[in-house]
TORVEX-29788 format. One line per 5 residues: their letters; for each residue x, y, z of N, C-alpha, C. Coordinates in nm, 2 decimals. Layout:
N
A> X:Y:Z:X:Y:Z:X:Y:Z  ...
***
This chain:
190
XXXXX> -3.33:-9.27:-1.25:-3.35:-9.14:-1.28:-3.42:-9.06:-1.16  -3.45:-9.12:-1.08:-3.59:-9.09:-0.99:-3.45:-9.04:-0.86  -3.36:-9.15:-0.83:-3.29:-9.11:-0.76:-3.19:-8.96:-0.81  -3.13:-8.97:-0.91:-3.05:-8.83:-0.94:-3.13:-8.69:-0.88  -3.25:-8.67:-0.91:-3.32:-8.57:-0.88:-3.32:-8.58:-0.73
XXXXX> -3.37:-8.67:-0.65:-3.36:-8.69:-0.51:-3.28:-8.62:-0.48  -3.12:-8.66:-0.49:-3.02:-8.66:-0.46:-2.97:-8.50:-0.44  -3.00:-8.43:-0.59:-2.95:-8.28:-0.57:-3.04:-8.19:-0.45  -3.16:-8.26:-0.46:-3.25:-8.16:-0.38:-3.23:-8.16:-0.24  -3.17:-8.31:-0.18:-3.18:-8.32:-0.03:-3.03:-8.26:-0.03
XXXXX> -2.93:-8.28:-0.12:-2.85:-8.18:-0.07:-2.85:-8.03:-0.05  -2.94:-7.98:-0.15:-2.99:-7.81:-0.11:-3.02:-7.78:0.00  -3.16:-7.88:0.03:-3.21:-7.89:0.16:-3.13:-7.93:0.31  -2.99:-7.96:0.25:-2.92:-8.02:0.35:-2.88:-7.93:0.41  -2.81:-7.82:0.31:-2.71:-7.71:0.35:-2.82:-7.59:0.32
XXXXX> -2.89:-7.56:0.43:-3.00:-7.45:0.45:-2.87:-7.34:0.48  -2.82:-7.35:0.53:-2.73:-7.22:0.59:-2.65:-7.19:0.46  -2.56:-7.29:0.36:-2.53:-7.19:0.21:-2.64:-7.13:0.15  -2.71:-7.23:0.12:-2.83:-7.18:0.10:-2.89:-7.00:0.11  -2.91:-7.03:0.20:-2.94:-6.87:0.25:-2.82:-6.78:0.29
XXXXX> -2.69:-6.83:0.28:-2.63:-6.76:0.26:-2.57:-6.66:0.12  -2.61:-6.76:0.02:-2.60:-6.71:-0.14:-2.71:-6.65:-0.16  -2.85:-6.64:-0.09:-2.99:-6.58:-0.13:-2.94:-6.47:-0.13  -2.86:-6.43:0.07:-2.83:-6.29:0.10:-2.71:-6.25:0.04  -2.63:-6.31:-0.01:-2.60:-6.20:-0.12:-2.62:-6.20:-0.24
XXXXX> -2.69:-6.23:-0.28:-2.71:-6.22:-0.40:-2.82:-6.12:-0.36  -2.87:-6.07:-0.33:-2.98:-5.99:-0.28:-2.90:-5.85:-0.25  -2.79:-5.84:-0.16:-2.69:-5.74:-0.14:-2.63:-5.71:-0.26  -2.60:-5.78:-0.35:-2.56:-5.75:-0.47:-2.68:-5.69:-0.60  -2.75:-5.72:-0.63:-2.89:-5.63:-0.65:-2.94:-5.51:-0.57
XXXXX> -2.92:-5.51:-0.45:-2.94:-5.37:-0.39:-2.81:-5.28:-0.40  -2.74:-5.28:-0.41:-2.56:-5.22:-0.45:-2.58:-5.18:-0.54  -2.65:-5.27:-0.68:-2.63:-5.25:-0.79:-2.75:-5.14:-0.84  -2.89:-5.17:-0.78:-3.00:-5.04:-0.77:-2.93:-4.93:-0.72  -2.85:-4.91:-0.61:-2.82:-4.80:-0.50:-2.69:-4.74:-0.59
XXXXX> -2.66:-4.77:-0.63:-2.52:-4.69:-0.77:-2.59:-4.63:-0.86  -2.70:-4.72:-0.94:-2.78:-4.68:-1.02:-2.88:-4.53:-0.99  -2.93:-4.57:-0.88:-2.99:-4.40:-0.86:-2.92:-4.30:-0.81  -2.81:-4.33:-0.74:-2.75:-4.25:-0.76:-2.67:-4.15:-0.82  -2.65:-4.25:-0.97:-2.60:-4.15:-1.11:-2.71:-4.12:-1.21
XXXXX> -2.77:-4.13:-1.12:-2.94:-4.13:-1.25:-2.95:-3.96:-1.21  -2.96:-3.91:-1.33:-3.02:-3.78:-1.35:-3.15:-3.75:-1.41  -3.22:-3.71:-1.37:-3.35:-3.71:-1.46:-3.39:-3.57:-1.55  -3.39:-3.62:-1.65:-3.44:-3.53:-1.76:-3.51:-3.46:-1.78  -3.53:-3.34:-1.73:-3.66:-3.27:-1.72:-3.66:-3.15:-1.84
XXXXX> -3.78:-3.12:-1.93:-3.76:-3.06:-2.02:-3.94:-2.98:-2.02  -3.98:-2.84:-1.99:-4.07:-2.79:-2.01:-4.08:-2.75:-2.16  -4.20:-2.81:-2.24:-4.20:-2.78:-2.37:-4.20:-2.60:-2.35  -4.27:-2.49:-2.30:-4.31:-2.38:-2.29:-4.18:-2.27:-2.24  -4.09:-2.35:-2.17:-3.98:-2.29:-2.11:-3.87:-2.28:-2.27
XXXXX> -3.81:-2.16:-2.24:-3.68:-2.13:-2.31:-3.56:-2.17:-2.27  -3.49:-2.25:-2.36:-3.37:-2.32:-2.34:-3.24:-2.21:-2.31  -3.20:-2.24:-2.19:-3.08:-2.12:-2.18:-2.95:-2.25:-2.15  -2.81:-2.15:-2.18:-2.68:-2.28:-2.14:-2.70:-2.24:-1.97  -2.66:-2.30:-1.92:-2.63:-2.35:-1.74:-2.61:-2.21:-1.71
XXXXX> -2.49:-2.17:-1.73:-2.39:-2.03:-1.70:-2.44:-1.91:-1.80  -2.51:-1.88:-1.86:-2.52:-1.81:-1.97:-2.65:-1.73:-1.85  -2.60:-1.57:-1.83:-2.67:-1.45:-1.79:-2.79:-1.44:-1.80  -2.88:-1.43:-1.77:-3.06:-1.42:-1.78:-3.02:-1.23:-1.77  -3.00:-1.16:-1.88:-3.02:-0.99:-1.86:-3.13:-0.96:-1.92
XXXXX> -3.16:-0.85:-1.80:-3.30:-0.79:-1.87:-3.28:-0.66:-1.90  -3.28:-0.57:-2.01:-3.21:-0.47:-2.04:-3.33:-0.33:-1.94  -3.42:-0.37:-1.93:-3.49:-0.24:-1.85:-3.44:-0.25:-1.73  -3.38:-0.32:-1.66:-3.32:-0.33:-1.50:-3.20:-0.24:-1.51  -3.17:-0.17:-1.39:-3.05:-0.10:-1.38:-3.02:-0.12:-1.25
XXXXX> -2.88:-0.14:-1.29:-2.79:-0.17:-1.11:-2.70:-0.05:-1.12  -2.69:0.03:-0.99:-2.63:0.09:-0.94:-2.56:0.05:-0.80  -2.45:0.08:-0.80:-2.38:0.08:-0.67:-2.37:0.18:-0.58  -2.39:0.20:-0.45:-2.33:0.30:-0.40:-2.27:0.25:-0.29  -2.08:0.34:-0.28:-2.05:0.28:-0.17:-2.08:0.40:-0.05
XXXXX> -2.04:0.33:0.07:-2.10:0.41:0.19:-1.99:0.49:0.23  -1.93:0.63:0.22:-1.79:0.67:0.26:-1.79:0.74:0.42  -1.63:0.67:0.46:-1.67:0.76:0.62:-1.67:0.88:0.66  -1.75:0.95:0.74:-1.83:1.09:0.76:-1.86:1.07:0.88  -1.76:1.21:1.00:-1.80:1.19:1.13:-1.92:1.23:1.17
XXXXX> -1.98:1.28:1.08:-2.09:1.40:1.13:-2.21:1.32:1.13  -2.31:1.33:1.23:-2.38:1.27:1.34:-2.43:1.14:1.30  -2.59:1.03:1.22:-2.56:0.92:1.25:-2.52:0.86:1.18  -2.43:0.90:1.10:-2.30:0.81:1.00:-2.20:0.76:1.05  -2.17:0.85:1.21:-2.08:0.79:1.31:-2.10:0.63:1.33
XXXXX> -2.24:0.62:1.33:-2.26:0.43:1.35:-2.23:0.35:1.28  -2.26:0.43:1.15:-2.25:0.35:1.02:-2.12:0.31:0.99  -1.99:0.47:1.01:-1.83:0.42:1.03:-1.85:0.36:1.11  -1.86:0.36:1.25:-1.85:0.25:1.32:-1.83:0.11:1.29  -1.91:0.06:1.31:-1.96:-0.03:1.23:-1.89:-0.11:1.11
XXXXX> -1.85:-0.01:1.03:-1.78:-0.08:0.91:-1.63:-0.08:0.96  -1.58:0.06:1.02:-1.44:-0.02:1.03:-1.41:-0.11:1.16  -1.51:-0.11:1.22:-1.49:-0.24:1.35:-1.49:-0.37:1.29  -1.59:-0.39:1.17:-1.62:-0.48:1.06:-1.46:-0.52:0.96  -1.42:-0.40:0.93:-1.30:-0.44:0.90:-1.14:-0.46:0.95
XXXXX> -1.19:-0.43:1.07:-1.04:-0.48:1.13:-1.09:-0.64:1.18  -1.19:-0.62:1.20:-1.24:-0.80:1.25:-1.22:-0.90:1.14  -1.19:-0.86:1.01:-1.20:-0.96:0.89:-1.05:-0.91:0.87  -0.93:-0.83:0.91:-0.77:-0.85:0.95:-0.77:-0.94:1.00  -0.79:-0.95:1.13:-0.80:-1.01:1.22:-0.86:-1.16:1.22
XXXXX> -0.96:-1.17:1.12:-1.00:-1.36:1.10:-0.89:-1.41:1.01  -0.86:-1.30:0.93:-0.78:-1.36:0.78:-0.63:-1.42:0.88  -0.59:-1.30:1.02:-0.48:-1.38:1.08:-0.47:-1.50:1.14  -0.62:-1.51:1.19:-0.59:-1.65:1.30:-0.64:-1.75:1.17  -0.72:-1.71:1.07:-0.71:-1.83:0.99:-0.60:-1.90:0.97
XXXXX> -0.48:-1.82:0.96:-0.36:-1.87:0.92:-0.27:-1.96:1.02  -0.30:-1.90:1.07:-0.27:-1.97:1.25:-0.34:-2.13:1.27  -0.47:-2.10:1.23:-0.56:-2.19:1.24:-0.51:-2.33:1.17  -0.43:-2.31:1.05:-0.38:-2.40:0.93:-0.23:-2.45:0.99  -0.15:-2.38:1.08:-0.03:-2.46:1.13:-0.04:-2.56:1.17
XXXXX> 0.09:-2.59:1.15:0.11:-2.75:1.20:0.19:-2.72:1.31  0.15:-2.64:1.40:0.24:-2.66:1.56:0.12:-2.67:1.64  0.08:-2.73:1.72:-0.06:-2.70:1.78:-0.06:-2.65:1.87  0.06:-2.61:1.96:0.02:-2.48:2.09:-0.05:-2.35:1.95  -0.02:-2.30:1.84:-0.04:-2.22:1.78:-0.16:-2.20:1.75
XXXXX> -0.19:-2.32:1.68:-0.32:-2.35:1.66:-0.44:-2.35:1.78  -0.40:-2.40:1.85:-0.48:-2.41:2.02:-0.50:-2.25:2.00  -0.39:-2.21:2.08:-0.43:-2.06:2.11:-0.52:-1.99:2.01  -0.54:-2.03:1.83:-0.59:-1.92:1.72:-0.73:-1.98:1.75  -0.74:-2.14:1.78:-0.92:-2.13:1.78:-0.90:-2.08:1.95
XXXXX> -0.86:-2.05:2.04:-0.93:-1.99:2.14:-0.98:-1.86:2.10  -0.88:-1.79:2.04:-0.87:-1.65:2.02:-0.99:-1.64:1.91  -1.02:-1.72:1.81:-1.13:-1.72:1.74:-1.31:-1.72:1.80  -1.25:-1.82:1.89:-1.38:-1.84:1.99:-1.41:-1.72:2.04  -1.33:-1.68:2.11:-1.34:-1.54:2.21:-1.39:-1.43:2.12
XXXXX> -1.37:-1.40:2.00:-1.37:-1.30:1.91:-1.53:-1.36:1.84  -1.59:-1.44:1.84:-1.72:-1.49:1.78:-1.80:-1.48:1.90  -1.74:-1.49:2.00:-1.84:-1.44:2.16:-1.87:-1.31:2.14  -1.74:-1.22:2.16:-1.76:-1.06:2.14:-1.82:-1.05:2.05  -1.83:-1.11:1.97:-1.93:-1.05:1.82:-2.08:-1.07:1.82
XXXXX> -2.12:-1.16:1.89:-2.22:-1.22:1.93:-2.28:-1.06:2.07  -2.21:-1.09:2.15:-2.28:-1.00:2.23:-2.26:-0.86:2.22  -2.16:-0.79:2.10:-2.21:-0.67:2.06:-2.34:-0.70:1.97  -2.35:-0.74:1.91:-2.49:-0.75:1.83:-2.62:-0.80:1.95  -2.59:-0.86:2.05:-2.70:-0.88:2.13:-2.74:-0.73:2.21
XXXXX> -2.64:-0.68:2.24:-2.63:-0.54:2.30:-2.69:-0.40:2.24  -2.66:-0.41:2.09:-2.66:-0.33:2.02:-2.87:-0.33:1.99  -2.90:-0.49:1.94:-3.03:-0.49:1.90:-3.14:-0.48:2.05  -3.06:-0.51:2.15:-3.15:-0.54:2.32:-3.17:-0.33:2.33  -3.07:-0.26:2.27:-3.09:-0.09:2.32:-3.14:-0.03:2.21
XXXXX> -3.18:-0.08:2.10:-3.28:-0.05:1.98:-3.42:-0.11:2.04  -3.44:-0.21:2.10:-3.56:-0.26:2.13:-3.61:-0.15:2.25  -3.51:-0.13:2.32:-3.58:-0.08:2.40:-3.57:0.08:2.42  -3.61:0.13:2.27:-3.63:0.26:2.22:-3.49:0.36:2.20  -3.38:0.33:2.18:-3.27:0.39:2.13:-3.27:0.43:1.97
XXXXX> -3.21:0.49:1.99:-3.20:0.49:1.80:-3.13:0.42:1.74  -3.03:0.49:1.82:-2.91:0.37:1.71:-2.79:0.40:1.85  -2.70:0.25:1.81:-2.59:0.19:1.98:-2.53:0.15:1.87  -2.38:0.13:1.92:-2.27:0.05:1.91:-2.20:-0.02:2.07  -2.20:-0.13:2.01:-2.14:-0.19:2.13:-1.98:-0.24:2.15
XXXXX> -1.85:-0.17:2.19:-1.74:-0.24:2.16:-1.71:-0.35:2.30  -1.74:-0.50:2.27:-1.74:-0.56:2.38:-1.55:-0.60:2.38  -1.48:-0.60:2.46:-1.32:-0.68:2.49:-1.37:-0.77:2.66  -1.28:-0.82:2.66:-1.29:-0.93:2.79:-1.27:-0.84:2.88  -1.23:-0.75:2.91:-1.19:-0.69:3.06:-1.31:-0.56:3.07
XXXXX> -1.35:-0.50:2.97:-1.43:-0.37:2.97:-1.55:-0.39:2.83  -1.63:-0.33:2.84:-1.74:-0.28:2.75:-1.75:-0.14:2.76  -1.78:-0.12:2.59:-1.79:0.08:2.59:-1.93:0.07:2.52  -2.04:0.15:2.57:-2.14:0.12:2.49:-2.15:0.32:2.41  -2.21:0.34:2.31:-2.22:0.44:2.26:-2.34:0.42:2.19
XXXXX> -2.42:0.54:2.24:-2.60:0.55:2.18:-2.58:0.72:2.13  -2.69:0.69:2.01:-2.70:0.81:1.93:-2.78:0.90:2.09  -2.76:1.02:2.09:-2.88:1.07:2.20:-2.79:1.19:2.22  -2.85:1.32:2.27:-2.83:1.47:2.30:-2.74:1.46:2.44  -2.88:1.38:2.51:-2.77:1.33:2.67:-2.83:1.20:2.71
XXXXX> -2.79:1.15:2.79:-2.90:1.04:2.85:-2.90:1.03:3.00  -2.99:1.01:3.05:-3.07:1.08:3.18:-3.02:0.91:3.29  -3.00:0.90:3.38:-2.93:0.85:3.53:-3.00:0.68:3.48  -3.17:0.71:3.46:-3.23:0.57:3.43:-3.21:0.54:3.32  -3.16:0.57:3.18:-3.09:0.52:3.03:-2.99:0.47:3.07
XXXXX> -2.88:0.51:3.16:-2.77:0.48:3.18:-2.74:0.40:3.27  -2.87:0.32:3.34:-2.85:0.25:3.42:-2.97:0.11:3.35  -3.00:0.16:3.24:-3.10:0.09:3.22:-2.95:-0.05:3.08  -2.90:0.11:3.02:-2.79:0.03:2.91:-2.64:-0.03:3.02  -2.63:0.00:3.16:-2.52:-0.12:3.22:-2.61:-0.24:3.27
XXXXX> -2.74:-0.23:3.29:-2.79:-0.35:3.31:-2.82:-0.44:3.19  -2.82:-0.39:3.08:-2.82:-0.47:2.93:-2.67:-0.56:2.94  -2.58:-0.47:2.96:-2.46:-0.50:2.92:-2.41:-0.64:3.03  -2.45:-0.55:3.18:-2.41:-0.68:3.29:-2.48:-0.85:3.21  -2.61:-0.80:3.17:-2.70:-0.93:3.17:-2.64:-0.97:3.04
XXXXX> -2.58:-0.87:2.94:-2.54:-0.99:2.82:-2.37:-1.03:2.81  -2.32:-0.98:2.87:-2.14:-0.97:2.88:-2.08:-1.08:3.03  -2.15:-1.02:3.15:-2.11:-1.05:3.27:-2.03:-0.98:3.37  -1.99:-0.85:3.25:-1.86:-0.75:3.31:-1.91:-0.65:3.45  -1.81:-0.63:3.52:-1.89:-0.55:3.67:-1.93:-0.39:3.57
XXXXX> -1.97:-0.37:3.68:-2.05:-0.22:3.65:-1.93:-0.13:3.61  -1.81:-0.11:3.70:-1.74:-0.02:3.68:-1.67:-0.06:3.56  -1.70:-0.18:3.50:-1.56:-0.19:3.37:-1.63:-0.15:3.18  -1.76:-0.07:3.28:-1.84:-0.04:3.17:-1.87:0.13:3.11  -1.83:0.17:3.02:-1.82:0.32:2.99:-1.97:0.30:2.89
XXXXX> -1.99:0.41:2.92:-2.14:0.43:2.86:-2.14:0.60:2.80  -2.16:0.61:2.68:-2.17:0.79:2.61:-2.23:0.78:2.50  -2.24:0.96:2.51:-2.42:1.00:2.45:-2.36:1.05:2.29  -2.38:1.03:2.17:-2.34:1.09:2.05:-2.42:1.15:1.96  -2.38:1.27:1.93:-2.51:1.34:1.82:-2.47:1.31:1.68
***
């Protein structure tokens, strides 16, 4: 009897490497089996004090009132930015809805060119808004910036603007575009 017992044990001890090979997984299999587990676990949270609403069901509070107003275009003086602004805004969202589509071909010179053209158009948009907030900082009222690769037009609310405004807004423009001096138009708008 003495021997039977021997016998199984030195073989356990024989084969250290199954051995611990069945610990580690059996161990991988317990952690699998935890790591599924919390991750379908939802936990039940219920405030006795709080009011039960469905998921999707409207929270309205009847003293609140929403009004809309939309903004309509008006050339007359600084609503000019405001048009501005929106329909430069809206040809740029033509213009993504196209290359999106572009973006989705299956020919790839097509596609090449739409993310270039996308790139180039998230630059320009980037440094009109650098342009626009760098000539509010530095006491304008209100600028529009239309940046294109070859030229920049800058346009500031103002009566006139005097030799150092206008040399103050092509040095904004050089330092955030790169464009030469001459490929830059600069005008005063009431």
């Amino acid at each position: 009897m003495f021997k039977r017992l021997s016998r199984p044990v030195l073989l356990i001890v024989g084969h250290k490497s199954r051995l611990g090979l069945v610990c580690l997984l059996g161990v991988a299999a317990l952690l699998g089996t935890l790591g599924v587990g919390l991750m379908t676990f939802e936990p039940q949270t219920y405030l006795s004090g709080q009011a039960s609403f469905p998921v999707n069901a409207p929270v309205v509070d009847p003293s609140i009132q929403f009004q809309a107003e939309t903004v309509k275009p008006n050339d007359s003086g600084g609503n000019y930015f405001v048009n501005y602004r929106l329909k430069r805004e809206q040809v740029r969202q033509e213009a993504k809805a196209m290359l999106a589509k572009l973006l989705d071909s299956t020919v790839e010179k097509s596609k090449t060119q739409a993310q270039e053209k996308w790139l180039e158009l998230s630059s320009e948009i980037q440094q009109e808004e650098e342009i626009e907030n760098l000539l509010k900082i530095k006491g304008f009222q209100d600028a529009v910036a239309d940046v294109c690769s070859e030229h920049v037009t800058v346009i500031v609310y103002a009566a006139n603007l005097t030799p150092h405004e206008v040399s103050l807004i092509q040095d904004i423009v050089v330092r955030t575009t790169n464009v030469r001096l001459d490929k830059i138009t600069v005008s005063a708008k009431t």
